[in-house]
N, C-alpha and C positions, 0 to 999 in steps of 0.2 A: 663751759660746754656742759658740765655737767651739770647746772642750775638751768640749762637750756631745759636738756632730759627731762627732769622733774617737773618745769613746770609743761611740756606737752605731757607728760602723763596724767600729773593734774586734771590737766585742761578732758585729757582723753576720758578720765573716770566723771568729772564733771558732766561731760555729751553724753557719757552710757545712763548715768543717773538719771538725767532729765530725759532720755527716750524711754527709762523701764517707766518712770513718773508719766508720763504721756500715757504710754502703755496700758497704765494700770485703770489710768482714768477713764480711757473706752473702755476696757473689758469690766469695767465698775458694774455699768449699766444692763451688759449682758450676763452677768452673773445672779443678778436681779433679777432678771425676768425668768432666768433659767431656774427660780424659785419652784417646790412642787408647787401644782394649782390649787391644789385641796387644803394646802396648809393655810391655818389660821379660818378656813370655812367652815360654814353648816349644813350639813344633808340632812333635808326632810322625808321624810316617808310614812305619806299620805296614804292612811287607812280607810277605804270605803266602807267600814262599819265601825259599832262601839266598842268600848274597854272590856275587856275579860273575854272576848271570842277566841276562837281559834286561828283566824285574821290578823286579830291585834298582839297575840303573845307571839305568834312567829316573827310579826314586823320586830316586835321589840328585840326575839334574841338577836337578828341581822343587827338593830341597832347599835346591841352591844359590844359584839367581836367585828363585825366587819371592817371597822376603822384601822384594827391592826393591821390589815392585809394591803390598807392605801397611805401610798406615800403622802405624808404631811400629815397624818393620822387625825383627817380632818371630825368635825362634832358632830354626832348623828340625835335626833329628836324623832319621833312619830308623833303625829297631828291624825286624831281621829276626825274623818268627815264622813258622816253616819248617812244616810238618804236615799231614797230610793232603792234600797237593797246593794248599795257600794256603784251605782251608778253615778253620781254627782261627782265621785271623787273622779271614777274612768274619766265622763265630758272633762271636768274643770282642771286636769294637771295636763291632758290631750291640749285643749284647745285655748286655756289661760297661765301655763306656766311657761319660762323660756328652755329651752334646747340647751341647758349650759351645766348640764350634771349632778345639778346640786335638788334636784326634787324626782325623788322615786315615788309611780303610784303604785299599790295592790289594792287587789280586787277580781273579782269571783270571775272564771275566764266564760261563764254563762256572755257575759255581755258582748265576748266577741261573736258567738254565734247569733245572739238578737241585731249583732251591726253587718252580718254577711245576710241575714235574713230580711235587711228595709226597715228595721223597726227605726223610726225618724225619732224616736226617743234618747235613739245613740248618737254620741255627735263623733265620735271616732274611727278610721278605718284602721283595723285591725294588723293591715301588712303596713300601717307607717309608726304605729309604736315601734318602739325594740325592744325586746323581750330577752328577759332573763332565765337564765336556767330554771325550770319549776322545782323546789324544793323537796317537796313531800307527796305521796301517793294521793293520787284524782280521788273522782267522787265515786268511785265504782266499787263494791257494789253498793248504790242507790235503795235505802231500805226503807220503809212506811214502818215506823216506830207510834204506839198507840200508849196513849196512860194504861196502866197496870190495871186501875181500879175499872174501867169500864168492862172488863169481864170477856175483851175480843182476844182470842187464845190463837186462831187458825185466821187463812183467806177464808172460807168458809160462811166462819162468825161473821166477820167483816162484810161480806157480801149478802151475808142474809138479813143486816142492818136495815131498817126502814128511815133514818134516818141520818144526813150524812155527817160525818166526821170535820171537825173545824179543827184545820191544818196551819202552825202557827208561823209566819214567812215574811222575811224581811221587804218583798217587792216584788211586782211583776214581773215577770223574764228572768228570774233566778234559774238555776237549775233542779233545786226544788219546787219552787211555783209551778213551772212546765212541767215536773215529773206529776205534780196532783193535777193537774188539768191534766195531762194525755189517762190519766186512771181515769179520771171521772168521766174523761169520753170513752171511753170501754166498760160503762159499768159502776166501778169501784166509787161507792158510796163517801167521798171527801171533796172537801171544799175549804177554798185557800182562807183565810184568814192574814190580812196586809198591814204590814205598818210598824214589824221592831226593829229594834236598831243592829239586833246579830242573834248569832244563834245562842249567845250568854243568855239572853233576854230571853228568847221563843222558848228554852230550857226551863227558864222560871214561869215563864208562862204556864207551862206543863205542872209545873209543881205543884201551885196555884190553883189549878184545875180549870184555870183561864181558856187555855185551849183543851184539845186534844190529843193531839201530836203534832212530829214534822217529819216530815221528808226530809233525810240528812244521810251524811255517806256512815257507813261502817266504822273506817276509821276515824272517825270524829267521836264515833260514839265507844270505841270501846279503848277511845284514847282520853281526850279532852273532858267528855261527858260519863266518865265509866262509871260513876258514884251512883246515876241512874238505871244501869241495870244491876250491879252490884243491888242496888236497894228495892228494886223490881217497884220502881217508881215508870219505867219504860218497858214495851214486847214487843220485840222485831214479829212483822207481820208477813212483809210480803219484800223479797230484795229482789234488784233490779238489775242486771249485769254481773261484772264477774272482776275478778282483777287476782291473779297468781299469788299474790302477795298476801294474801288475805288468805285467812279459811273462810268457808260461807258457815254462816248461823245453822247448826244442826235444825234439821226438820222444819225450813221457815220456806215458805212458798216463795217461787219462781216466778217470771210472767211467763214460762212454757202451761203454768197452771191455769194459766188466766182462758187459755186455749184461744189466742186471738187470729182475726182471719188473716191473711194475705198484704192487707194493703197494712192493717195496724202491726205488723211484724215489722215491713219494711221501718214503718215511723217507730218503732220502739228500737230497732237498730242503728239510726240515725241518731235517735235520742241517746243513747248508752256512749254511741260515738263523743256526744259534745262532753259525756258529763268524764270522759279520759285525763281531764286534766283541772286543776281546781285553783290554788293560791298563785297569783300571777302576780311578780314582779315586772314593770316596763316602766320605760324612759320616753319621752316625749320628743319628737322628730325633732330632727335639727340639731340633735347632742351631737357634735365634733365627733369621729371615730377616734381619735386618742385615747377620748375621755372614757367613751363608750367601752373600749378596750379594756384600761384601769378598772372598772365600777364591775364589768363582768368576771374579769380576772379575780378582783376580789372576795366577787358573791361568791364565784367556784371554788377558791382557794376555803372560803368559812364553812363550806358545805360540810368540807371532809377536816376541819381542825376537830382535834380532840376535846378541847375547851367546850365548844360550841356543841358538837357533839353529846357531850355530858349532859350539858344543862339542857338541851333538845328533849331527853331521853327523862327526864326529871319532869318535863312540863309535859310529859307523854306524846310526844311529838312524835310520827315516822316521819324520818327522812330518808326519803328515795328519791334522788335526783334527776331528771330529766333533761339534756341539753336544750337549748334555746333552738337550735336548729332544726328540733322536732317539732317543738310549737309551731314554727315557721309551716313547715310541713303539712303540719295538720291541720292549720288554719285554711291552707291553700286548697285540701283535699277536701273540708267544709264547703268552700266558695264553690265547689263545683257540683254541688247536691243538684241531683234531678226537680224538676218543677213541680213534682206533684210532693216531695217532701216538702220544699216549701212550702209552698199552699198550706200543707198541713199545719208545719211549725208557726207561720202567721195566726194560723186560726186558736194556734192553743196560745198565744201571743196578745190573744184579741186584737189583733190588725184586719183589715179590710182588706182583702183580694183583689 
């Protein structure tokens, strides 16, 4: 009787054995897949300009800390694709990368206003990227910065020029291109000068005495480029907008100076509008909303680490963050400009009507 017992006990630990063994062998496979998805991959983020800009050092610091913040702490690289003024890179992650997480572009948010305005040069629309929180304060205020050595002190100088100013700019439809062409249709003696690879470059340009100046925001220049007023190798001439954040350039003219009529007001307030927002993070449609989730939790979570922080503040960076949902926003508020701003903005565009 009691050899019966033992062996149904047996027999009974036996049958539990071989169902946990079954067991284990299904949940093998979902254990696996319930792997993070980032682990063991690579994220790239693709830079639409060259090395040493102010573009290319903020991609890097994302590059550096943001892994921490995504599970699987996958490998992050930047890929500079320099052309067209960071337009190649907007088309080619838009409309030749896959939807799968792993390829972030930046690049100057000028482009999304040239793609609500028809420019057929943009191959993107705007409300189908997904956009990341914007890092760091816009382009505003918008300043005409002049070599030292040419002797132009005021608006004044500048305008009593007989001959115009060669302005040094990475591409058509930038944000600075557009701000020297809406000057030079009102007057203001400058003209673009097309073809560096970022504003590292259009800087040395200046040095060099290659060009003359550029159109660039404030913060750029009293962050990234500070060495040049420091060395009165640059003279803010003339700013353009306004932004809280900033103090403006003691004694440096205004466009209330410029005294413009009616219709050039409305197009200069249009123009201050696009230039609110600058270094644009986005993801290429079709990213899963998981993933989407993960990659923005984590841009937001590096904003405010301490780490990242530090070294921000070291490579003279401001960081003032902006949520994605604003971009959103203000894209949408873009798209809905009157027709006679367009018209305008085409023409300083050089597009056809």
């Amino acid at each position: 009787m009691k050899h019966r017992k033992v062996h149904k006990t047996a027999k009974a630990i036996l049958a539990l054995s071989c169902f946990m063994f079954a067991m284990a062998l299904i949940a093998g496979p979902k254990e696996a897949t319930a792997a993070p998805y980032f682990k063991g991959k690579t994220i790239t983020i693709v830079v639409g300009y060259g090395a040493g800009g102010g573009f290319d050092i903020m991609a890097r610091l994302f590059a550096r800390h943001m892994p921490r913040f995504i599970e699987g702490k996958p490998r992050f690289i930047v890929q500079n694709k320099p052309g067209a003024g960071g337009l190649i890179t907007a088309n080619w992650v838009y409309g030749k990368q896959p939807g799968d997480g792993r390829t972030i572009a930046m690049f100057h948010y000028s482009f999304v206003t040239q793609a609500l305005m028809g420019d057929p040069t943009v191959k993107f629309d705007p409300l189908k990227y997904i956009w990341f929180d914007e890092p760091t304060i816009g382009t505003l205020p918008r300043v005409v910065f002049l070599r030292s050595s040419l002797g132009i002190r005021t608006l004044e100088d500048l305008m009593n020029s007989k001959k115009p100013f060669a302005m040094g700019e990475t591409g058509r439809g930038t944000g600075s291109a557009v701000a020297t062409e809406f000057l030079k249709s009102v007057g203001v003696p400058l003209t673009n000068i097309l073809g560096y690879g970022g504003s590292a470059d259009t800087f040395a340009a200046i040095e060099r005495g290659e060009v003359d100046g550029r159109v660039t925001s404030q913060e750029s220049a009293i962050t990234r480029y500070k060495r040049f007023l420091d060395d009165d190798i640059i003279r803010p001439i003339l700013a353009m907008g306004s932004d809280s954040r900033l103090k403006p350039f003691p004694g440096v003219a205004t466009l209330d100076d410029l005294k413009l009529d009616p219709k050039q007001k409305r197009m200069a307030k249009f123009l201050t509008r696009t230039w609110s927002r600058l270094r644009m993070f986005a993801l290429p449609p079709g990213t899963p909303p998981d993933r989407v989730k993960m990659l923005r939790d984590a841009f937001r979570a590096t904003l405010t680490d301490e780490k990242f922080l530090k070294e921000a503040k070291k490579q003279r960076m401001i960081i003032a963050p902006a949520p994605w949902q604003d971009i959103v926003a203000d894209i949408k508020g873009l798209a809905e400009a009157p027709p006679e701003v367009v018209k305008g903005y085409r023409k300083l565009l050089g597009l056809k009507n």
